[in-house]
Every structure is written in C-alpha cells, then in structure tokens.
DOMAR-23297 format. One record per atom (N, C-alpha, C, CB): atom name; x, y, z. Coordinates in nm, 3 decimals. Last residue first. Glycine has a CB too. Example, Ala and Ser with C-alpha at 12.3 -4.5 7.8 and 13.67 -1.06 7.14 Angstrom:
<torgus>
   atome         u         v         w
       N     1.285    -0.225     0.708
      CA     1.367    -0.106     0.714
       C     1.290     0.003     0.787
      CB     1.408    -0.060     0.572
       N     1.319    -0.569     0.780
      CA     1.230    -0.450     0.780
       C     1.320    -0.330     0.780
      CB     1.131    -0.447     0.905
</torgus>
This chain:
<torgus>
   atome         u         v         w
       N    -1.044     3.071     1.045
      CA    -0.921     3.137     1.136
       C    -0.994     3.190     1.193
      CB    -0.805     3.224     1.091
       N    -1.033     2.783     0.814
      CA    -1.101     2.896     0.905
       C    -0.992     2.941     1.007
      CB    -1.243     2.838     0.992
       N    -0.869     2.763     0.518
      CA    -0.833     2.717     0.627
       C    -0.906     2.836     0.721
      CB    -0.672     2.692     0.633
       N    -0.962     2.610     0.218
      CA    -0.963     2.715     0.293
       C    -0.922     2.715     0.434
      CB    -1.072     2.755     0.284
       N    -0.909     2.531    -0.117
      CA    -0.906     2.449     0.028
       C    -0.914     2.664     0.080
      CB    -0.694     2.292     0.084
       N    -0.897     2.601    -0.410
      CA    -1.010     2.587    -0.317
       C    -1.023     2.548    -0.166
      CB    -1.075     2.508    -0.371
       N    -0.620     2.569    -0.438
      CA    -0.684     2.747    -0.463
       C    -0.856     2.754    -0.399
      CB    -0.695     2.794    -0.687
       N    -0.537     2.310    -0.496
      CA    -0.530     2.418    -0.368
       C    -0.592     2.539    -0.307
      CB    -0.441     2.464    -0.374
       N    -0.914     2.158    -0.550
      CA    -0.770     2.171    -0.575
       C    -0.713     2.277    -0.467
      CB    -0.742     2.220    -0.731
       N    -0.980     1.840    -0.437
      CA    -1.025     1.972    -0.411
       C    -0.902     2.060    -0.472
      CB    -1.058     1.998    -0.247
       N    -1.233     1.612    -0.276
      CA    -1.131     1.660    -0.382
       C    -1.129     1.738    -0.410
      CB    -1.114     1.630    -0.473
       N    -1.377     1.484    -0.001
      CA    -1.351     1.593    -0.066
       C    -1.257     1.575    -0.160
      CB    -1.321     1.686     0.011
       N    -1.424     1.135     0.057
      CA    -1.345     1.223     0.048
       C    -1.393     1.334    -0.007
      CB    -1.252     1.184    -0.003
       N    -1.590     0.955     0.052
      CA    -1.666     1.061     0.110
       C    -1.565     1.155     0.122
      CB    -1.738     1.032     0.241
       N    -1.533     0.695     0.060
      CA    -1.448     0.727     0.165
       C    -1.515     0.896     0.194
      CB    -1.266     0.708     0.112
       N    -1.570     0.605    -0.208
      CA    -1.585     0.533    -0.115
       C    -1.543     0.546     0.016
      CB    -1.555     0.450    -0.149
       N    -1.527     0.858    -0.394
      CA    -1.632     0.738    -0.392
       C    -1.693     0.654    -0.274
      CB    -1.579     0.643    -0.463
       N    -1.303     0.960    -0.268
      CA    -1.369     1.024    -0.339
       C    -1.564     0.964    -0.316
      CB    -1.286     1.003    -0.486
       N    -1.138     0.746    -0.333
      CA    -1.128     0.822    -0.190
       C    -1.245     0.919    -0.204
      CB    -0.973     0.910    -0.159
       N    -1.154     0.679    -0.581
      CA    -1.179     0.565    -0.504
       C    -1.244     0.656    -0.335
      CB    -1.004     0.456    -0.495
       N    -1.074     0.859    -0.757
      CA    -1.211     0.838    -0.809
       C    -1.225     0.743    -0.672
      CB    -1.236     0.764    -0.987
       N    -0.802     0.871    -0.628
      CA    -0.881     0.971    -0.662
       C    -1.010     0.949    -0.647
      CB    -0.861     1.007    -0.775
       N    -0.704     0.603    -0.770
      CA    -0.734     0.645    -0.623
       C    -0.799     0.738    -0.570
      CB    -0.650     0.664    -0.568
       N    -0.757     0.654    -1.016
      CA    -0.849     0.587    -0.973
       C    -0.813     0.563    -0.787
      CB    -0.855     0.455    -1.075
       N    -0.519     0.831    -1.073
      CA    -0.669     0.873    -1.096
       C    -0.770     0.782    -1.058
      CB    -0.697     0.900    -1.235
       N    -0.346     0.670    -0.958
      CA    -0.328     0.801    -0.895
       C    -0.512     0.898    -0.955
      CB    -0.137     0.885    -0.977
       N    -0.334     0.499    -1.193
      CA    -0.381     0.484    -1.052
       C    -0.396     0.582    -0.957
      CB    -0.310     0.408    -0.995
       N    -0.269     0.637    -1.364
      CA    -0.390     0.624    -1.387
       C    -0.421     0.504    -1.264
      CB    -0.415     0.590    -1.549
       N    -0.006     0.782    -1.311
      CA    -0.107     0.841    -1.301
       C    -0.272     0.783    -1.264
      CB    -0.093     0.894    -1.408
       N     0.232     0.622    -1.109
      CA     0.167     0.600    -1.188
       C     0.010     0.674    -1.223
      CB     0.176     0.489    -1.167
       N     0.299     0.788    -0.868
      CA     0.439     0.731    -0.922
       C     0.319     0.710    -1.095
      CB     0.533     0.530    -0.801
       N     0.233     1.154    -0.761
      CA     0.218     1.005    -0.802
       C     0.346     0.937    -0.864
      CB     0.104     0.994    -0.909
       N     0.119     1.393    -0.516
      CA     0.264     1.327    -0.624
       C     0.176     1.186    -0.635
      CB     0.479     1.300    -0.525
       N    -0.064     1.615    -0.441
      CA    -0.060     1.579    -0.430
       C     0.004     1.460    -0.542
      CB    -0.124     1.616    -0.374
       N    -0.159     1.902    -0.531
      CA    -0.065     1.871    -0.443
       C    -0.024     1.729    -0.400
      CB    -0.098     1.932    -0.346
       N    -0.401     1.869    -0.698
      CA    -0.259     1.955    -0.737
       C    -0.153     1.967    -0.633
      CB    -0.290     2.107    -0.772
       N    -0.594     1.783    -0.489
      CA    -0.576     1.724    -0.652
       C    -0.388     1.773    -0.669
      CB    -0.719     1.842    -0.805
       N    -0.585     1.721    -0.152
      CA    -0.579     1.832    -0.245
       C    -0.526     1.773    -0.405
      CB    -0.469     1.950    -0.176
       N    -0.849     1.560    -0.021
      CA    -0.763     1.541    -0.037
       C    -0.688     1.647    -0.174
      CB    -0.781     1.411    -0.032
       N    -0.993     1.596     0.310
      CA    -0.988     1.644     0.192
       C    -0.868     1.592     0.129
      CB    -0.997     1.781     0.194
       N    -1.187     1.445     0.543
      CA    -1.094     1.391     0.447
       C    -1.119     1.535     0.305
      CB    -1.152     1.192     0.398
       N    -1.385     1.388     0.873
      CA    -1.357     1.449     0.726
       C    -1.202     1.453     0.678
      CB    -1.412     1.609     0.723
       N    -1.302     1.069     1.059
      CA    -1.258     1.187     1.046
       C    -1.344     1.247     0.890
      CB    -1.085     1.174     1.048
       N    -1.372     0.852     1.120
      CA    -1.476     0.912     1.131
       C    -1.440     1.053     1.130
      CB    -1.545     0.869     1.237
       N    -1.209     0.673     1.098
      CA    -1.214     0.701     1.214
       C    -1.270     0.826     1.261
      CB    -1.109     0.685     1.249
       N    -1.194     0.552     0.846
      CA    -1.261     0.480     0.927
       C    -1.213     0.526     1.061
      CB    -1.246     0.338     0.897
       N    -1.105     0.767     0.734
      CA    -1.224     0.783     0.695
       C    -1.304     0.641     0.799
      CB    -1.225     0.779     0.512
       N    -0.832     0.759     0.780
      CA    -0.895     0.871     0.828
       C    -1.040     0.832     0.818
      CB    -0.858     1.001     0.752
       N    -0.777     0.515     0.638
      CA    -0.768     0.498     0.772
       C    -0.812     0.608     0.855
      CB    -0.646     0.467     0.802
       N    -0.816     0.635     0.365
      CA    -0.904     0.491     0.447
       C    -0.891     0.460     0.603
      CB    -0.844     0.339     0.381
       N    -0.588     0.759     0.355
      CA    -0.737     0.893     0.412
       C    -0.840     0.738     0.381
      CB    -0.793     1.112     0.246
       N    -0.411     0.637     0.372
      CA    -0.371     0.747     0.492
       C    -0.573     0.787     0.519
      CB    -0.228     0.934     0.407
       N    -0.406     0.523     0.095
      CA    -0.402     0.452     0.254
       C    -0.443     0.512     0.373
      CB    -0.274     0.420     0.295
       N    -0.358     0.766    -0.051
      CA    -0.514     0.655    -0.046
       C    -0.517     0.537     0.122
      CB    -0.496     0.502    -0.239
       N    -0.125     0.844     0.035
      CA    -0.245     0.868     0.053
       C    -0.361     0.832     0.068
      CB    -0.257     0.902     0.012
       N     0.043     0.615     0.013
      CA     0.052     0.685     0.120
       C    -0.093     0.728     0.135
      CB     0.155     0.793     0.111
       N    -0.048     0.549    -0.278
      CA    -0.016     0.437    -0.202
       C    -0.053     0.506    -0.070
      CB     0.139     0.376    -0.219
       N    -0.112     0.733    -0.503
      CA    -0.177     0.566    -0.503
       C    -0.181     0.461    -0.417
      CB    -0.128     0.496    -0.587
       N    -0.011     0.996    -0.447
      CA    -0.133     0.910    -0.417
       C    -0.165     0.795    -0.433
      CB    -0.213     0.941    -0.457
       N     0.283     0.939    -0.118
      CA     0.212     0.923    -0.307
       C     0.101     0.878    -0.339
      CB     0.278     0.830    -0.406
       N     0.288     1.271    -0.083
      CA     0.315     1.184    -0.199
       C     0.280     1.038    -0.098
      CB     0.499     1.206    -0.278
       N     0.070     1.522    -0.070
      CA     0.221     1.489    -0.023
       C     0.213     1.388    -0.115
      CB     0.266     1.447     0.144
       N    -0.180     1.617     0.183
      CA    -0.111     1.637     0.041
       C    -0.003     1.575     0.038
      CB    -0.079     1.771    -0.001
       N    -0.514     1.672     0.329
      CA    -0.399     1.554     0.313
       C    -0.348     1.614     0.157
      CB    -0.474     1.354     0.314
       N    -0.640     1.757     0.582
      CA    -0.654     1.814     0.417
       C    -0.515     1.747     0.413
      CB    -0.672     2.017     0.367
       N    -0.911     1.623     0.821
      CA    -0.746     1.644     0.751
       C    -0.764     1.703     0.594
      CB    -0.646     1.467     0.739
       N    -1.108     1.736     1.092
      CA    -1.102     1.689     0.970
       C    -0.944     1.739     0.867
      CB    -1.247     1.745     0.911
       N    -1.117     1.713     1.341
      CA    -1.194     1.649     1.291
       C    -1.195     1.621     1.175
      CB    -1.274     1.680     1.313
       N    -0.866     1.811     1.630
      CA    -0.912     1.832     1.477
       C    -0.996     1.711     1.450
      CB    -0.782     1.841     1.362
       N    -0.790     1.839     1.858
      CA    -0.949     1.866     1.891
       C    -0.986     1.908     1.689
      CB    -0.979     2.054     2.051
       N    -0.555     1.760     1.992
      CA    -0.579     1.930     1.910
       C    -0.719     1.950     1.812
      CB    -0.431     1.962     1.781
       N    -0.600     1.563     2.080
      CA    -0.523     1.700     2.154
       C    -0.586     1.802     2.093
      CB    -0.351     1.722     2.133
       N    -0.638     1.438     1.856
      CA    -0.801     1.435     1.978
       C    -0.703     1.548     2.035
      CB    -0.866     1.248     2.121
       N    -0.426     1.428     1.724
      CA    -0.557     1.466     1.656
       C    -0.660     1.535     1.769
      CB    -0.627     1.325     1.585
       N    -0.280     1.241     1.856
      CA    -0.250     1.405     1.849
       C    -0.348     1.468     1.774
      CB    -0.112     1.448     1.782
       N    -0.421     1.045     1.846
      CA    -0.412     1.080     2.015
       C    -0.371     1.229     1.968
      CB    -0.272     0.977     2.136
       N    -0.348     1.004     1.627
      CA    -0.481     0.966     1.629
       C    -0.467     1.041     1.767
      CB    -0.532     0.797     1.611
       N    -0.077     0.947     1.581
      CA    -0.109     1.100     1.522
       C    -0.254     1.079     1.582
      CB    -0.095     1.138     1.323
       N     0.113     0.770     1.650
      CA     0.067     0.895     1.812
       C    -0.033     0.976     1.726
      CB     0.235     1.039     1.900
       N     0.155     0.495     1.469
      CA     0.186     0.635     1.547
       C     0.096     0.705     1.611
      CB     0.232     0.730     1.469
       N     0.044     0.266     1.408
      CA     0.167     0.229     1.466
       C     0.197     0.351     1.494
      CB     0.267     0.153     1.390
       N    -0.069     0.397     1.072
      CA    -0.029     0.258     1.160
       C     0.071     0.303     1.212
      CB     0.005     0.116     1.090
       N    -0.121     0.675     0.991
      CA    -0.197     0.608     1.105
       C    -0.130     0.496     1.198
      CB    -0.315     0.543     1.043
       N    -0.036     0.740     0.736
      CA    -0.040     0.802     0.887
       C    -0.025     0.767     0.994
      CB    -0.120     0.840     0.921
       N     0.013     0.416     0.601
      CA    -0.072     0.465     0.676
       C    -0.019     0.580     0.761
      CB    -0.124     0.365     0.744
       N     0.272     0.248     0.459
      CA     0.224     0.324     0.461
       C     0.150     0.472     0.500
      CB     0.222     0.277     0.449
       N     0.522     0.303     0.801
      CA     0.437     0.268     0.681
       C     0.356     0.285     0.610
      CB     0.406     0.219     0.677
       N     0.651     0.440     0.928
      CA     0.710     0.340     0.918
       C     0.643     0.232     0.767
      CB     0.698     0.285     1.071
       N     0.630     0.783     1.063
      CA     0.598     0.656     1.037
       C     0.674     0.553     0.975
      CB     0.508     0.663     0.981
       N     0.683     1.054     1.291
      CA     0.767     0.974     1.180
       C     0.621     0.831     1.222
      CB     1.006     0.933     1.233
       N     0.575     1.379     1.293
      CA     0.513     1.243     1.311
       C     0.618     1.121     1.212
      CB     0.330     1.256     1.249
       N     0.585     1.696     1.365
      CA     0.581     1.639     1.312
       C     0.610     1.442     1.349
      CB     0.636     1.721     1.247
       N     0.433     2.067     1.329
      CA     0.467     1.906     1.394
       C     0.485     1.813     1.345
      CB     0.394     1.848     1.460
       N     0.521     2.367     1.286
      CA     0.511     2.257     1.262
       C     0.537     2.119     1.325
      CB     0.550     2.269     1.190
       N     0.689     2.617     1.399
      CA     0.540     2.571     1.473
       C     0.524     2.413     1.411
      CB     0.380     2.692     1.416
       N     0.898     2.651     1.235
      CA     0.939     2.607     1.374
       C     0.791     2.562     1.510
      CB     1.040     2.759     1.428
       N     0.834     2.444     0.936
      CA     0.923     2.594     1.052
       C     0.896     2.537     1.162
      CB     0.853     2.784     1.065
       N     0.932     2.176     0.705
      CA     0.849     2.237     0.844
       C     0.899     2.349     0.886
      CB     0.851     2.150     0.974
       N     0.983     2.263     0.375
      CA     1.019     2.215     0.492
       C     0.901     2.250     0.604
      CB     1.158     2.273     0.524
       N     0.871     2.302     0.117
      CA     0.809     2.278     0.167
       C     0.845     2.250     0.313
      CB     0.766     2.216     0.100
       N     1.126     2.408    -0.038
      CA     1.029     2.484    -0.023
       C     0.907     2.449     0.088
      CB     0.987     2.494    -0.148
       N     1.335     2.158     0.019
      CA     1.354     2.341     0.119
       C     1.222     2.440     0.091
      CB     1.525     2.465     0.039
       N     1.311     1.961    -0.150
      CA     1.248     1.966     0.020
       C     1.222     2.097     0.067
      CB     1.354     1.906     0.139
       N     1.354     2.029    -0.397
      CA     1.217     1.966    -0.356
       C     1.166     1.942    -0.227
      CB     1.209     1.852    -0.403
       N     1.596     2.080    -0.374
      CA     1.539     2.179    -0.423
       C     1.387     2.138    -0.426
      CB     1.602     2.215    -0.550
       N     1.724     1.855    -0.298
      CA     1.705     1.977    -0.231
       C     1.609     2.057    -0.235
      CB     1.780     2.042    -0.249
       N     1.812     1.632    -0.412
      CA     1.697     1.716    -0.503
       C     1.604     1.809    -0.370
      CB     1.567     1.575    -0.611
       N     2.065     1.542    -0.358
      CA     2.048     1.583    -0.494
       C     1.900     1.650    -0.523
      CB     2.073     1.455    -0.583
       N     2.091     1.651     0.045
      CA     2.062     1.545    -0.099
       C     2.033     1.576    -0.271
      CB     1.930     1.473    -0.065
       N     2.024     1.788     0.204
      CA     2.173     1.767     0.136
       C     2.182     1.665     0.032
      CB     2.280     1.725     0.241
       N     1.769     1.737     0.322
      CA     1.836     1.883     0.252
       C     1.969     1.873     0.186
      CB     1.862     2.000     0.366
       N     1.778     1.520     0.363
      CA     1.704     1.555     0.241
       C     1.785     1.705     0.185
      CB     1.524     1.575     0.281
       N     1.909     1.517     0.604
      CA     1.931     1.436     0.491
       C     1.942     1.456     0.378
      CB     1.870     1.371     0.481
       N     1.776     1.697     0.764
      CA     1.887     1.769     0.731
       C     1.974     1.645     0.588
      CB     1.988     1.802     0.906
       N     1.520     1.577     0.821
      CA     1.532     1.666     0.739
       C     1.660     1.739     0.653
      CB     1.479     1.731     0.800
       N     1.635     1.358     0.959
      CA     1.567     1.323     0.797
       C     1.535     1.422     0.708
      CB     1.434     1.253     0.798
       N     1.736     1.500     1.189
      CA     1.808     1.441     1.065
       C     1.759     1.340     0.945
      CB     1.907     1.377     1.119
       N     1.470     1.596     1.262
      CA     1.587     1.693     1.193
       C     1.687     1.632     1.137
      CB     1.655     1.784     1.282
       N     1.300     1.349     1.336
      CA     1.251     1.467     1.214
       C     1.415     1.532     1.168
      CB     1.118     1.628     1.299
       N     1.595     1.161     1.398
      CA     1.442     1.195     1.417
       C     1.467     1.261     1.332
      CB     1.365     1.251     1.538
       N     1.697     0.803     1.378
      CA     1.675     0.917     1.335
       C     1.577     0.983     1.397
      CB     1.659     0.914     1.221
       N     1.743     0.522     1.380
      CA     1.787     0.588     1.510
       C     1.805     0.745     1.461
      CB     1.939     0.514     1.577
       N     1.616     0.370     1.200
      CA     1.581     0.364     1.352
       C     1.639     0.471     1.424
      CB     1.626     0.236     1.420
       N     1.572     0.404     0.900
      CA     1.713     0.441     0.984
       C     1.592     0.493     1.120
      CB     1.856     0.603     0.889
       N     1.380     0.347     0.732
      CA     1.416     0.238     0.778
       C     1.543     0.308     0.867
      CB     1.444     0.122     0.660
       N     1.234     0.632     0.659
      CA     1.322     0.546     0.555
       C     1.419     0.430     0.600
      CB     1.413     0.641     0.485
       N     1.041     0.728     0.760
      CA     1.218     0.726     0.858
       C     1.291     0.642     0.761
      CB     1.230     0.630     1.053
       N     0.784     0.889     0.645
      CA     0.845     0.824     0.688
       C     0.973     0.817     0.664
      CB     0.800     0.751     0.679
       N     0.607     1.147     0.803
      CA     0.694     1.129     0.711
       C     0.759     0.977     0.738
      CB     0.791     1.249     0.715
       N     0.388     1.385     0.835
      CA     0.428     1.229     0.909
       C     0.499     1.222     0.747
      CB     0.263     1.075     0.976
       N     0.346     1.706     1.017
      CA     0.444     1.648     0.857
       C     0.431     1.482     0.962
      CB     0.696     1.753     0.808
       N     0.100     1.923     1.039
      CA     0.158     1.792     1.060
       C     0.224     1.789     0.936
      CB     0.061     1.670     1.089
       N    -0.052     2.252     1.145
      CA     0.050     2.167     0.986
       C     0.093     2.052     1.109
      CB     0.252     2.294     0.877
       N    -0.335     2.430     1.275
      CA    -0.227     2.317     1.265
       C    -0.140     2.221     1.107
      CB    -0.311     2.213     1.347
       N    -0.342     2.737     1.176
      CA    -0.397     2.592     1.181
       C    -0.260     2.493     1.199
      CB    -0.491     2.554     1.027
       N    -0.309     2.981     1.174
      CA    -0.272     2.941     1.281
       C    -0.287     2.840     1.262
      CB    -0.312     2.978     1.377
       N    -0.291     3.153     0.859
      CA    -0.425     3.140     0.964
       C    -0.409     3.051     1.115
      CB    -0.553     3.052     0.873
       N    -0.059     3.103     0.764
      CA    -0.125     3.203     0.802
       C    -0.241     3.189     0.894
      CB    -0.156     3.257     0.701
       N    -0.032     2.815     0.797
      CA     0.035     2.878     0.848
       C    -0.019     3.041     0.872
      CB     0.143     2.850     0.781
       N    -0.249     2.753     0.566
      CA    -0.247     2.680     0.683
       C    -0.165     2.775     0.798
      CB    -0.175     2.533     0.650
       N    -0.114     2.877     0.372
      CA    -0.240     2.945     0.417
       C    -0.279     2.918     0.512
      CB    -0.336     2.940     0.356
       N     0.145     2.792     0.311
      CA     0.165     2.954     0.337
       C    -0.012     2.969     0.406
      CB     0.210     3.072     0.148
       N     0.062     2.528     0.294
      CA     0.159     2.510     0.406
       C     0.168     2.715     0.420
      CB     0.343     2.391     0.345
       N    -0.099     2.557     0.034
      CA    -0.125     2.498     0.116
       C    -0.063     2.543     0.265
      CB    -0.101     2.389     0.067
       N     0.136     2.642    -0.141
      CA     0.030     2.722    -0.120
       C    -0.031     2.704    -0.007
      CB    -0.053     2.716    -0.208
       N     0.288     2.422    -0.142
      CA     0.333     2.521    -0.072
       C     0.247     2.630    -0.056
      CB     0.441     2.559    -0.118
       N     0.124     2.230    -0.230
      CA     0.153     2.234    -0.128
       C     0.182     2.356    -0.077
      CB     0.224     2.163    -0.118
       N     0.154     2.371    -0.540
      CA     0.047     2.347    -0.441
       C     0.054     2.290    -0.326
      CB    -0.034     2.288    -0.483
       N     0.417     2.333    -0.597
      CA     0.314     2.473    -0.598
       C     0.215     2.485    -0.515
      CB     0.241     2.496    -0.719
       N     0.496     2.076    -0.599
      CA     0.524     2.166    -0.487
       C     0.425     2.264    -0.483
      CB     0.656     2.230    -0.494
       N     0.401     1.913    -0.815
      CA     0.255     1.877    -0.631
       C     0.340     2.009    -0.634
      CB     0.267     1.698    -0.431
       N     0.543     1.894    -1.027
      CA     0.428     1.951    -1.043
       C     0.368     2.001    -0.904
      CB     0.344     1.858    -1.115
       N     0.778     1.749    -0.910
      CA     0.739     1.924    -0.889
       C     0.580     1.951    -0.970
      CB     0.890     2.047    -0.990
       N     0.593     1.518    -0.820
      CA     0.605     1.553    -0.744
       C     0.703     1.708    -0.755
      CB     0.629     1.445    -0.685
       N     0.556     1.428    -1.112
      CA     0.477     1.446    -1.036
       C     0.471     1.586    -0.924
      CB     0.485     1.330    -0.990
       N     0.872     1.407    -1.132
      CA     0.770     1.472    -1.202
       C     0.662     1.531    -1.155
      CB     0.730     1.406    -1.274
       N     0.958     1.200    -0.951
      CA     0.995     1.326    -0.970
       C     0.891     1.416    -1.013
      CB     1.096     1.328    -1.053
       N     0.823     0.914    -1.002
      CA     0.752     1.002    -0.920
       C     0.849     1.173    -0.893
      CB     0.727     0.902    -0.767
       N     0.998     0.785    -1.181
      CA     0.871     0.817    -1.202
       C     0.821     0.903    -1.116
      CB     0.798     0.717    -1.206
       N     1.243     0.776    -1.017
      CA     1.254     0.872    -1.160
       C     1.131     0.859    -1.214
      CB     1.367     0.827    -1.281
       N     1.153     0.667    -0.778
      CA     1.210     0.769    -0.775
       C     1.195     0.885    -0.922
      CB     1.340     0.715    -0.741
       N     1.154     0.364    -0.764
      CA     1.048     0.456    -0.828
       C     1.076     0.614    -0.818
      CB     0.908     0.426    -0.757
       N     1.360     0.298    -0.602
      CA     1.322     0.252    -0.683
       C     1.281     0.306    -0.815
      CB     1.261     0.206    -0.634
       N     1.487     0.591    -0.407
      CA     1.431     0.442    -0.405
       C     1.403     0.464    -0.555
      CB     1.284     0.395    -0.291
       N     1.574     0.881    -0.334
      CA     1.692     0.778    -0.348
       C     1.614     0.659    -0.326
      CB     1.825     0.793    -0.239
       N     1.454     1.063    -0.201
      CA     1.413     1.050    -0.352
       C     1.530     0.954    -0.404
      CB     1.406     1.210    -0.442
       N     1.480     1.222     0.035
      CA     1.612     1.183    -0.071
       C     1.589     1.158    -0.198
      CB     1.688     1.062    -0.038
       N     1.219     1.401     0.168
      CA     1.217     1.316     0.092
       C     1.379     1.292     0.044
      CB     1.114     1.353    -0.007
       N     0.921     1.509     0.310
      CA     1.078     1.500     0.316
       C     1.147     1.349     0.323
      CB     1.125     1.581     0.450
       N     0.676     1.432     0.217
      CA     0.791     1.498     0.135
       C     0.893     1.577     0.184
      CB     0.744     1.574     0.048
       N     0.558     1.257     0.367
      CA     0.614     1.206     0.282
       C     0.714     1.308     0.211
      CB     0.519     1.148     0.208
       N     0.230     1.473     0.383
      CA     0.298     1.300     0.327
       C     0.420     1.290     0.257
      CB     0.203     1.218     0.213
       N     0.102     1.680     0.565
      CA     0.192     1.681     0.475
       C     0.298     1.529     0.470
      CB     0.267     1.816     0.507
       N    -0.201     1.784     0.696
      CA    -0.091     1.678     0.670
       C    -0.027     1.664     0.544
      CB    -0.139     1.554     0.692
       N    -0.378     2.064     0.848
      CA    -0.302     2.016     0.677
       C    -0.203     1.936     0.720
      CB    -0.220     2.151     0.564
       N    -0.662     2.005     0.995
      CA    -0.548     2.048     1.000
       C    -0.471     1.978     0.845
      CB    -0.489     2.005     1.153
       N    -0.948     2.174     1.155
      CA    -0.901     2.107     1.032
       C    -0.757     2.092     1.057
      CB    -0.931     2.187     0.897
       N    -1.121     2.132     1.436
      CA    -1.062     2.225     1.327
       C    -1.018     2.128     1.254
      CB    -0.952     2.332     1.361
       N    -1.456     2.187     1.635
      CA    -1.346     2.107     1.601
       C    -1.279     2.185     1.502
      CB    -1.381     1.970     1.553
       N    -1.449     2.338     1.982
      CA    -1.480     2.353     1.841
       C    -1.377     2.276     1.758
      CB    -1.483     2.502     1.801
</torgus>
C-alpha cells in the first residue's frame, strides 16, 4: 500500500548567504506550519525526510549541519523544526531533492507515492523539487503556509505553476492529513 511522506527543504539552515535578509521573514512566517506538519506526520508514524543541502562543506553529515545551525544566530529557526530520532535524512547539493541523491531509491523502500513538500524556498528548491516529483509520477502536495520565499510574487507564480502544470495539490497546513 502506497503512503505519503512529509519532506522538509532546506531548513536546516545558518541563513548566512546572500538573500538571507529577504527570506527571514518568510521563513518565520513557514515555522508554524511546518511544525504543525512535522507534530502530525510524526504522530501518525509517516515517514519525515529532511534533504537539506551541505552548503558546499564536503566533509559534513546531517549532525554537523545540524549542530551548525543550531549555534548559529538564528537558532531559533532551526530547533523548532529539527529532525528526532525517527527522521531521515538526505544531504543534497542542489537545487532538486532529486539531483544526484538516494531519495528516489528511498522512496521505492518505503513504498511512498506521494510527497507533501515544505521548507524553503519556493521559487527555487521547491518548485524544482516537485518538477522532478511530478516527472516521476509521484503525487505532489505542496503546503501554502509552510513553505519560505525570498521574492513573493514569484513564490506566487511558482505556486500558480506547480499547481498548473505539475497537478500539484496546494494546500494549507490545517488541511494536509497524514493516514495512519
């Protein structure tokens, strides 16, 4: 029987690039809703993925990108959403979930068919993440209120795009459901 599982983009995070002081914002608006997300997913047994990317330091894994973030000036944006100790998790390199990692083979393991994608950032990670879900014949939700932007009114026409052309779900948190 196939299941769903909640991917979490990106937000373990330093928040030490470029675009940083545009996409703050955003991104406490997203926590609420993630973290709603990551308490219902977790209640009900479903699988949580974190793919995150390694911010170019090769010789890291998950716990010292986590223990990074955690010591970093905006703490207070990783520690609600961190992984526990069931959570899996997936370093990338680029955009895409997808390019260049194990998550497609860890998908078919765990016999999921369809992702509820949140995290940052929609205009780029995401929209990328659920074109490459959607050409692999996966279902695609993508959660409105959880999900960070750097620029809104791309972040609304990625929306209108994944949506449009990808058969995405849009959905806010309080509507995603996770079967148990």
């Amino acid at each position: 029987m196939a299941r769903s599982a909640l991917v979490v983009i990106d937000m373990i995070n330093t928040y030490d690039h470029e675009d940083a002081e545009l996409l703050l914002p955003a991104v406490r608006d997203a926590l609420p809703g993630v973290r709603a997300l990551l308490d219902r997913a977790r209640h009900r047994g479903g699988p949580v993925i974190y793919v995150n990317d390694n911010f170019g330091e090769w010789r890291s894994h998950h716990g010292e990108i986590l223990e990074t973030a955690l010591a970093g000036p905006h703490a207070d944006l990783v520690k609600p959403v961190a992984p526990d100790g069931d959570s899996l998790f997936i370093i990338k390199a680029r955009h895409s979930i997808f390019y260049e990692t194990p998550l497609a083979y860890l998908l078919g393991q765990l016999d999921v068919d369809h992702l509820i994608l949140c995290g940052q950032v929609t205009e780029q990670c995401v929209l990328y993440s659920a074109l490459d879900a959607h050409i692999r014949h996966l279902r695609v939700t993508v959660v409105r209120d959880a999900v960070a932007h750097i620029h809104q009114d791309l972040a609304d026409a990625a929306l209108r795009m994944m949506q449009t052309n990808m058969a995405a779900d849009i959905r806010t948190a309080d509507e995603v459901t996770f079967p148990g």
